[in-house]
C-alpha positions in Angstrom: -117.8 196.0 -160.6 -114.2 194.7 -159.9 -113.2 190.8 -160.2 -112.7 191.7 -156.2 -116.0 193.3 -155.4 -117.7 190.6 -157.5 -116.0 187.6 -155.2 -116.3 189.8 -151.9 -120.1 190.0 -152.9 -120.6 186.8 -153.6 -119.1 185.6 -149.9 -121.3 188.1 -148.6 -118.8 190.9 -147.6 -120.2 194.6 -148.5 -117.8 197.0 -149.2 -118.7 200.3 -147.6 -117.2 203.7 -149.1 -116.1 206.9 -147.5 -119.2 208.3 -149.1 -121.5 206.2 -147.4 -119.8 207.0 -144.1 -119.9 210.2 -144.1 -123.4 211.0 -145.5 -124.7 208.5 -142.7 -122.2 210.7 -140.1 -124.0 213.4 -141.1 -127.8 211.5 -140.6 -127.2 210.4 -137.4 -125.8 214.0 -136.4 -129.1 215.6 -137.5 -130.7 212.3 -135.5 -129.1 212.1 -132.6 -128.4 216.2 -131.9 -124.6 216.4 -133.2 -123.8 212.9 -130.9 -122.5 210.7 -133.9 -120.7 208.0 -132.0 -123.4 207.7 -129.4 -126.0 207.5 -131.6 -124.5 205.2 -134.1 -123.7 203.2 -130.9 -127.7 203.1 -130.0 -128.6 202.4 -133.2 -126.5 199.0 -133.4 -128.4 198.2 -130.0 -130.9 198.1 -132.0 -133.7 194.8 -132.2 -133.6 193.6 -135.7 -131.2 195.6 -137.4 -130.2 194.7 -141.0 -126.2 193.5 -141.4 -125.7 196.0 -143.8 -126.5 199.0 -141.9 -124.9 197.4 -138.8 -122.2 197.3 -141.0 -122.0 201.1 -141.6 -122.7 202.4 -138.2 -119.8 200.4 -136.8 -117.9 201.9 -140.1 -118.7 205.6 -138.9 -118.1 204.0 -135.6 -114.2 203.4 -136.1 -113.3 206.5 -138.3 -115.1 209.3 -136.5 -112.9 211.4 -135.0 -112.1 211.6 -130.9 -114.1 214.6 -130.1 -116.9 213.4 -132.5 -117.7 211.1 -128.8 -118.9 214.4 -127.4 -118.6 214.9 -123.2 -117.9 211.8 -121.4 -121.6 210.8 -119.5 
């Protein structure tokens, strides 16, 4: 662990690699029927969810591509 990922830690801030993102892109694809923005955007509706995963679907949220939002409803 870096001297910067030791202090972000200790404030509380989770780093969040591209790895994460994109294995969890790939989750809520198989979840939510190939609707990764949408689903990642019901997910964080969520009651209860934990800060860490809200913190990865809004992650997947901001670098999905456009046409990853699927047909306008």
């Amino acid at each position: 662990m870096t001297a910067w990922s030791a202090l972000l830690a200790a404030v509380g801030v989770r780093q969040i690699s591209m790895r994460e993102v994109r294995a969890e892109a790939f989750f809520l694809g198989n979840r939510h029927k190939g609707q990764i923005v949408e689903g990642a955007r019901k997910e964080l509706r969520a009651p209860g969810i934990d800060p860490d995963r809200a913190a990865l679907l809004r992650a997947v949220i901001r670098t999905a591509p456009a046409h990853a939002e699927g047909p306008p409803s």
